[in-house]
C-alpha positions in Angstrom: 8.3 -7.5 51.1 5.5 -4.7 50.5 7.7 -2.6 49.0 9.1 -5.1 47.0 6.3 -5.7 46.1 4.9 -2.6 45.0 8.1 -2.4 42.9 7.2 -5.1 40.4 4.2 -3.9 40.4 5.1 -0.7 39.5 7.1 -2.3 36.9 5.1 -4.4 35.5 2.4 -1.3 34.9 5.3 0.6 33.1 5.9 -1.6 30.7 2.3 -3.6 30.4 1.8 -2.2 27.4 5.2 -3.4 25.7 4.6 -6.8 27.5 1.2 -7.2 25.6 2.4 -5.6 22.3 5.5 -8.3 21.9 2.9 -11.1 22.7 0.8 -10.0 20.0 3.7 -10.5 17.1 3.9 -13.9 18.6 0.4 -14.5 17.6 0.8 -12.9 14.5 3.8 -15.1 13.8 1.7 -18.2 14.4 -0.6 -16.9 12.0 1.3 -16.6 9.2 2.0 -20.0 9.2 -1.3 -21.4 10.2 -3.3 -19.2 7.1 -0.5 -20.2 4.8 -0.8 -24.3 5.5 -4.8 -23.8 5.3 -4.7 -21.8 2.2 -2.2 -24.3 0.9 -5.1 -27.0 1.5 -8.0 -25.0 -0.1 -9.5 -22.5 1.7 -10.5 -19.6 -0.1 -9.0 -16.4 1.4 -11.9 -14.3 1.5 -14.4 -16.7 3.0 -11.8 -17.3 5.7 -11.7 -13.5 6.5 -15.7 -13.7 6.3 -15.7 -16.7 8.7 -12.5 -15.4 11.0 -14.5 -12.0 11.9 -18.0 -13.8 12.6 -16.4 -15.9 14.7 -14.5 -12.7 16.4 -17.5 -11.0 16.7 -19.4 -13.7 18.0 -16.6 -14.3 20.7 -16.4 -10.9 21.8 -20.1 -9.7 21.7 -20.7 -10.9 25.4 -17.1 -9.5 27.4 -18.4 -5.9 25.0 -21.9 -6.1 26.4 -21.5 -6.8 30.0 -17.9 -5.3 30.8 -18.4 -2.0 29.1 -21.7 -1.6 29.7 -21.2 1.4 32.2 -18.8 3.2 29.7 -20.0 2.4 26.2 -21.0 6.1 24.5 -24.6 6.2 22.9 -24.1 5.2 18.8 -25.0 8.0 16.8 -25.5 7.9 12.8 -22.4 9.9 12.4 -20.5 6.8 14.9 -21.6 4.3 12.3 -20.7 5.2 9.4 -17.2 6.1 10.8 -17.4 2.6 11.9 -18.1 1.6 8.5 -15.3 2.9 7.2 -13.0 1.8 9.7 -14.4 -1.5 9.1 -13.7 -1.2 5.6 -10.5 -0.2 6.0 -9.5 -2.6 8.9 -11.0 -5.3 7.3 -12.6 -5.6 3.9 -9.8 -3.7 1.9 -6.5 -4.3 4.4 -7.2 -8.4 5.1 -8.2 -9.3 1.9 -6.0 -7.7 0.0 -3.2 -9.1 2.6 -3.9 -12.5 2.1 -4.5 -12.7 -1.3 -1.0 -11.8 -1.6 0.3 -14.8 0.4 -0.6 -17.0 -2.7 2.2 -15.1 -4.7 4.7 -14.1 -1.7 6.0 -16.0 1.1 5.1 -15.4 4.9 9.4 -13.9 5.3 8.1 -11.4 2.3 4.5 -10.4 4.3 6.1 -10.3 7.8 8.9 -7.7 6.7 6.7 -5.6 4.2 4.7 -4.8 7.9 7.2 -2.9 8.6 6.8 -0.3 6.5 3.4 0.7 8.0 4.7 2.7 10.3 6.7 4.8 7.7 3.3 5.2 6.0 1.6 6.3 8.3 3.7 9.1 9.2 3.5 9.9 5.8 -0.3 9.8 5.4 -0.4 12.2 8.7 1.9 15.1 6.9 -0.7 14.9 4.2 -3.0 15.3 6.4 -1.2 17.8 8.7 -1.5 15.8 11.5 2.2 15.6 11.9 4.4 18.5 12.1 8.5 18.0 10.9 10.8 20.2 11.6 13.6 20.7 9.3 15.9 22.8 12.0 15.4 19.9 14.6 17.7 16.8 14.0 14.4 14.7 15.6 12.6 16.6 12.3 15.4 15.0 9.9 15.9 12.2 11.5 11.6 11.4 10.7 12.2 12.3 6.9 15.4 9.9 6.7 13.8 7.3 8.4 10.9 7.6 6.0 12.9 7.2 2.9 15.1 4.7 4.0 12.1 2.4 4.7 10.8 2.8 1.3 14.1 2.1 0.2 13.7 -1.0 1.7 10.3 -1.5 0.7 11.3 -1.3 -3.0 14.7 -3.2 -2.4 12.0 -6.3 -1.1 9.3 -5.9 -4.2 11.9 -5.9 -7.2 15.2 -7.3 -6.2 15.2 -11.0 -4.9 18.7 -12.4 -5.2 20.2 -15.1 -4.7 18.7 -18.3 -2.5 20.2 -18.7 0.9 21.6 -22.1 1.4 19.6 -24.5 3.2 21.1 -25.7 6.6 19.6 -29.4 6.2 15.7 -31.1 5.9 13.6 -28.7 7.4 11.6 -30.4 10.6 8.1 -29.3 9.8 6.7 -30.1 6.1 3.4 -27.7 5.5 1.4 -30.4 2.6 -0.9 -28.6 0.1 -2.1 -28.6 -3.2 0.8 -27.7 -4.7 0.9 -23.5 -5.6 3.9 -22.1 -5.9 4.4 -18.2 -5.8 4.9 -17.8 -9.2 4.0 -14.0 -9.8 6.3 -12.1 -7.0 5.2 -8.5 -8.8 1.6 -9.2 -8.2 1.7 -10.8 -5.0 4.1 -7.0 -3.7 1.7 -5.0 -5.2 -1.1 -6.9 -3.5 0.7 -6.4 -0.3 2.0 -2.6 -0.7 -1.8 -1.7 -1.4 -2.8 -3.7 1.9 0.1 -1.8 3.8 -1.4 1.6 2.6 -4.9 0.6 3.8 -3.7 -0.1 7.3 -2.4 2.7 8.2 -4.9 4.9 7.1 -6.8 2.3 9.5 -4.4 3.0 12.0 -4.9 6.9 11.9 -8.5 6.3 11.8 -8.1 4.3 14.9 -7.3 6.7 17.2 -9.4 9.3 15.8 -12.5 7.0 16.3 -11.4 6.1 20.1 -11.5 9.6 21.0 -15.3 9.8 20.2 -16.0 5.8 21.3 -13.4 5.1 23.9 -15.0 1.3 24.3 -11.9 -1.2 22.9 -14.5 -4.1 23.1 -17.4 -3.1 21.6 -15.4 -1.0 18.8 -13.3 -4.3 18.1 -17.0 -6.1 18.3 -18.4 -4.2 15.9 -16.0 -3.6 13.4 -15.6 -7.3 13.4 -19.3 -7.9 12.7 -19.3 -4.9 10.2 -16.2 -5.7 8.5 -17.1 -9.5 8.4 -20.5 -8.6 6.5 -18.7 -6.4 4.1 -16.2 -9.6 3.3 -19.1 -11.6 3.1 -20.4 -8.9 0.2 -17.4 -9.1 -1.5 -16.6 -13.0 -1.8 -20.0 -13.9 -3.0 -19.2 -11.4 -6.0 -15.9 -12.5 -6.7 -16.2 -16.7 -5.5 -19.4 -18.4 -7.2 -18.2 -21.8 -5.9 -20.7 -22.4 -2.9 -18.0 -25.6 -2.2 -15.9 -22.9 -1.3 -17.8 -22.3 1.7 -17.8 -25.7 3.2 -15.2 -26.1 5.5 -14.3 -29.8 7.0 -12.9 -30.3 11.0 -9.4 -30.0 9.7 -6.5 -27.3 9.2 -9.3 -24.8 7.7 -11.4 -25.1 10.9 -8.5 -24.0 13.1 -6.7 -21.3 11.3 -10.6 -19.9 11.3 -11.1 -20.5 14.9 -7.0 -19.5 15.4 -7.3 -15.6 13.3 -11.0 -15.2 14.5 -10.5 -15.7 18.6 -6.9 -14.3 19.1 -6.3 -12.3 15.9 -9.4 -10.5 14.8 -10.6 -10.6 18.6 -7.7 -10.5 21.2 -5.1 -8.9 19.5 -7.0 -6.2 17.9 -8.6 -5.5 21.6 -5.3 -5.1 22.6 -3.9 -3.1 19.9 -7.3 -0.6 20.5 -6.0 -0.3 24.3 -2.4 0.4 23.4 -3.4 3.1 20.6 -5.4 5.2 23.2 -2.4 4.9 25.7 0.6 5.2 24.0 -0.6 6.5 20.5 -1.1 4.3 17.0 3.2 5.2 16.1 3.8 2.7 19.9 1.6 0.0 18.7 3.6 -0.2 15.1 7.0 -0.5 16.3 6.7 -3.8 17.2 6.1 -4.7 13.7 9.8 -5.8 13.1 9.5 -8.8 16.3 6.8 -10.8 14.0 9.6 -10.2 10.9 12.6 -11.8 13.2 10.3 -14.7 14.3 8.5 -15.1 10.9 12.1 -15.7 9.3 13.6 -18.0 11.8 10.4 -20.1 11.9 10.4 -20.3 7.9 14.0 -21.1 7.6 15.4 -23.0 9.8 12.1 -25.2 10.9 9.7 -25.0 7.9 12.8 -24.8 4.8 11.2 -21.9 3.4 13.3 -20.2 0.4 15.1 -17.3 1.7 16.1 -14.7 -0.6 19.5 -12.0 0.0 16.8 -9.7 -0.9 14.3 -10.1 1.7 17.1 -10.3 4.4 19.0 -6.7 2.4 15.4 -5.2 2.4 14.0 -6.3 6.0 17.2 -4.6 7.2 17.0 -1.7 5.3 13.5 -1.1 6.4 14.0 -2.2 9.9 17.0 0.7 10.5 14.7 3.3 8.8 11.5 2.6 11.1 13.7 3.0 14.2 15.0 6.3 12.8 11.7 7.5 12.6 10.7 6.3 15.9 13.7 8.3 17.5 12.1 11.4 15.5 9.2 10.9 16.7 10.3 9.5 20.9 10.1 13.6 21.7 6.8 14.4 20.3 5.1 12.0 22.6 6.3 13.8 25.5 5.1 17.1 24.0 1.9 16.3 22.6 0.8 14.7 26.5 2.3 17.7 27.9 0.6 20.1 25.8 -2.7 17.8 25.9 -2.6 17.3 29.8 -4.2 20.5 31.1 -6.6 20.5 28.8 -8.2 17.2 28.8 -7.5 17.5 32.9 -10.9 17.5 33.7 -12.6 15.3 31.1 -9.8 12.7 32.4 -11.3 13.0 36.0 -14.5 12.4 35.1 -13.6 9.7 33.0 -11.4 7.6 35.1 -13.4 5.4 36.9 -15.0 3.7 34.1 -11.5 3.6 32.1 -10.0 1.8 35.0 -12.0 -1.3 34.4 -11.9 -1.2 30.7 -7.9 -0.6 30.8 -7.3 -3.5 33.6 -9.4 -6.2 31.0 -6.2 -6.9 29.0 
């Protein structure tokens, strides 16, 4: 029985970090929906972002302050503004650009556009020489091909739609609203391409910052106080309806309380904890699980429109992201073994603290 035991244990710490990634496209897939229904009934976009990440940060201010209290690093002026920026790009530039675009897309369109972050941000890091491709290693190709076909996809999604794919019947869940249709599909892609180039840059940033502030809660803390003050900024320039801010006990309460508590605060903790163990590339791979839910949720339950060129360009984009992955599988086994005798002793030192941050998920 003990060594059973220890067997599913040892199991289970393998593969935590895939078992927490796939149930954090779940959550995303719920909130596709929920954001969608509530922006269908009113709410502005940018005061729910501005509400969402107060409520975050409110949420997880105290776990922050009392479970990492031991192995928080000092804030220095230099820490700050990196947070800024982070928050900024995390935030106040990816989220509201993101959700403005639902007003012109669909939630099928969003959900398989996500995919492409992880092309972009191998991209960004050639640009940046972060990421070395080797033309004489089939891994090296196979990083470039996977690159282009994704964008292939990408551009297949934004400018060819296609024809409607049949409905099966009445669909079983009818989201009321105020009536907008997504009338400009151009806008609403551009919207979401922009949003897509943002987050990875966030995601780069990421694990940059987590090497100087390896605290997952009180960097998800404060970049959801930071980057829920910078939203604030921004809507009172661009809404000057004060109604706008008054939300009632309804569908615009919950999708706040829904993205601030398990979106903005749960699932970005957990993302945070996965990009320091497995690297930011691991975290977007499970991109494409939110895209297969997203669709079968919008079809078949909610009879949302399906287009041939969503279902021509999710595939497209899907088969090019795993090509990259496979490019990229071997130089996570380098990089650690190249990185291992070096950061040997820092680990030591460090791995009492980590322990208890790491076993919070």
């Amino acid at each position: 029985m003990a060594k059973n035991g220890a067997y599913f244990v040892g199991i289970y710490r393998k593969f935590k970090p895939h078992l927490l990634m796939f149930s954090t496209q779940i959550f995303y897939t719920l909130l596709y929906f929920i954001t969608e229904a509530s922006f269908n009934h009113g709410m502005n976009p940018h005061v729910y972002i501005t509400y969402r990440h107060i409520v975050a940060g409110v949420v997880m201010l105290p776990f922050a302050y009392f479970l990492e209290r031991k192995i928080r690093p000092k804030l220095t002026l230099a820490l700050l503004a990196e947070i800024f920026i982070l928050s900024l790009l995390g935030v106040g530039l990816t989220l509201n650009t993101y959700f403005a675009s639902l007003r012109y897309t669909s939630p099928t369109f969003l959900a398989s556009m996500v995919n492409t972050i992880a092309s972009l941000t191998f991209v960004i890091a050639v640009v940046l020489r972060l990421e070395v491709v080797d033309l004489r290693n089939p891994r090296g190709i196979a990083k470039i091909l996977g690159t282009l076909i994704s964008l292939a996809g990408v551009m297949t999604m934004t400018l060819y739609k296609g024809p409607i794919v049949k409905s099966l019947g009445q669909p079983l869940i009818q989201i009321q609203g105020n009536g907008v249709t997504h009338e400009n599909w151009l806008k609403g892609s551009l919207l979401t391409v922009s949003s897509c180039i943002t987050w990875s840059i966030w995601y780069i940033m990421q694990a940059l910052t987590l090497k100087r502030y390896p605290a997952q809660l009180s960097l998800t803390t404060w970049m959801c106080f930071v980057g829920g003050a910078q939203s604030a900024f921004f809507t009172v320039i661009v809404q000057h309806n004060r109604a706008a801010w008054t939300i009632g006990f309804d569908i615009d309460f919950w999708s706040v309380i829904y993205g601030g508590v398990i979106c903005s605060g749960l699932v970005i903790f957990i993302q945070l904890w996965c990009t320091e163990e497995k690297g930011p590339v691991f975290v977007t791979m499970f991109n494409p699980v939110s895209t297969i839910l997203v669709a079968v949720l919008a079809y078949f339950v909610m009879g949302e429109k399906l287009y041939t060129g969503s279902i021509l360009g999710a595939i497209i984009v899907i088969i090019g992201l795993y090509m990259l992955l496979w490019g990229k599988d071997e130089d996570g086994g380098v990089q650690t073994k190249l990185e291992e005798p070096k950061d040997n002793k820092a680990n030591n030192n460090v791995s009492a603290g980590k322990d208890v941050a790491h076993d919070v998920p």
